[in-house]
C-alpha positions, 0 to 999 in steps of 0.5 A: 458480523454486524455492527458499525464497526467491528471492535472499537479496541483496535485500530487498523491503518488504511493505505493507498498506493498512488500510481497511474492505472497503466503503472501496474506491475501486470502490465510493466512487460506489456506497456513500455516506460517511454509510452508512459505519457501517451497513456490517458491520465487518470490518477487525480480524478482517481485519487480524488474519489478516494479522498471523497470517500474517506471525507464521507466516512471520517477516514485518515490514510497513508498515500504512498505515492510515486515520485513520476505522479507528484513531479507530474501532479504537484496540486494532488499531493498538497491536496492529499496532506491538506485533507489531513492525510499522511505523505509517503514514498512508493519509489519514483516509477514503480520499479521493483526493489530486486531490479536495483542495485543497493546504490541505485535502490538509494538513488531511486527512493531519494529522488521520489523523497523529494519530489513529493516533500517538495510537491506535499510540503510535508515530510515523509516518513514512510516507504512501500516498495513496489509490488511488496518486493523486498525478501530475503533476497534482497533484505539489504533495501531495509539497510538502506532505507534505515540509513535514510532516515525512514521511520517505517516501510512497509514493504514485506508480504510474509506469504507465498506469491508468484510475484513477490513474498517473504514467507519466513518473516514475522507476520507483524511489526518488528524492527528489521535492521539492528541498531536502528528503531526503523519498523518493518509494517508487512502487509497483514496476513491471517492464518487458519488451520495451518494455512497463512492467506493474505487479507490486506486487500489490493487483488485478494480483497477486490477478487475474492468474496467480501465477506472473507477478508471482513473475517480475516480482518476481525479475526486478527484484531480479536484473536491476536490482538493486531491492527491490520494494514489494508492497502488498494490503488486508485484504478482499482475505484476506476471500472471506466479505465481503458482496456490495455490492448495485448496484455496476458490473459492472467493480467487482465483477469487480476486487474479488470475483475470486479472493478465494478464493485470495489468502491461499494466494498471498500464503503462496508469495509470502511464502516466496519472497522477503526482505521487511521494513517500508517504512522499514527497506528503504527508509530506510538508508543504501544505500536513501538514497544510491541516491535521491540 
């Protein structure tokens, strides 16, 4: 494919998930809760290289941030919203919603809430759950989240994964819980000659060749009609993190390969396509009947 951007018709929301490079669920079994702050900080010079980044080529995005990194990093979060970015919760300290309890999956996501509207000065409107995981095991959280007043999450992934996945859910935006006018914005996947990939970046874009997610982005948009969610971290800009010591061979794989040339990828992908934040693709008018 060739051209400044790929197909001006659609617009795709570009997303960042905020949170420290030692966070990661690879490394949750590795890295104790309480070591947490013995960790070398390098979430804001992270997050600030993305926010560089989409300065330079006249981005908007979603930040979906941890509760744990505005409590500790106030300064980043207005800054987020300042650069004309929207605010959104990824729970307070990265827990997976299958850990939770209904109660306490509600006591979890107010107090992140509140934090980062106290710390962005500005509301959220938004969820993503830690490592996308709310399934049908657990589809209660959209309840809740719904009862709380969220506008959308996007917390679902509509595939097949060893650590999270909701392969019977609609590919696309729908409104989950009846009653309520919350959407449900799953990561995107594609699908072709029967098999349904994921093509909404985070490993599957960092690893696997350019060239293939470039396809499989296109190709919703064009064939289909779609916007795409696209989503990475900001360790995954960071190829000078430090190596966690004593982590699984497969962690360290997943996390540390092609460090090196994710921002130059991320500068293509950038160019490529129409993007803008979460809410503004996937919260008008249009966006909204075509949950219905």
């Amino acid at each position: 494919m060739s051209g400044a951007v790929a197909n001006r018709g659609v617009c795709n929301a570009m997303s960042v998930d905020v949170e420290e490079h030692f966070q990661v669920g690879a490394f949750e079994a590795t890295i104790r809760r309480e070591d947490w702050p013995r960790w070398d900080s390098r979430v804001v010079r992270n997050t600030e290289r993305a926010l560089q980044l989409f300065a330079d080529k006249g981005v908007s995005a979603t930040f979906f941030t941890l509760g744990w990194v505005a409590e500790r990093e106030p300064a980043l979060m207005r800054r987020i919203v300042e650069n004309g970015h929207e605010i959104a919760n990824h729970g307070y300290a990265h827990d997976r919603v299958h850990t939770f309890a209904p109660e306490s999956f509600r006591a979890d996501i107010r107090k992140a809430r509140a934090l980062i509207e106290d710390a962005a000065g500005a509301e959220v409107k938004g969820y993503r759950a830690p490592s996308f995981s709310i399934g049908s095991g657990n589809r209660w959280a959209l309840e809740v989240l719904a009862e709380e007043g969220y506008a959308y999450s996007s917390s679902v992934a509509p595939i097949r994964h060893d650590h999270y996945g909701w392969p019977e859910a609609p590919r696309f935006p729908h409104r989950p819980v009846a009653g309520s006018d919350m959407v449900e914005v799953p990561v995107t996947t594609v699908e072709y000659a029967g098999r349904r990939m994921a093509c909404g970046g985070g490993g599957f874009f960092r690893l696997l060749p350019y060239g293939l997610s470039e396809w499989a982005i296109d190709r919703v948009n064009r064939v289909e009609g779609q916007a795409t969610v696209f989503y990475f971290h900001p360790w995954e800009i960071d190829p000078e993190q430090p190596v966690v010591p004593g982590a699984p061979l497969r962690s360290r794989i997943r996390h540390y390969t092609n460090l090196d040339v994710m921002e130059a990828k991320l500068t293509r992908l950038l160019d490529r396509f129409r993007w803008d934040r979460m809410d503004r693709v996937f919260l008008g008018r249009e966006a909204l009947k075509a949950a219905a």
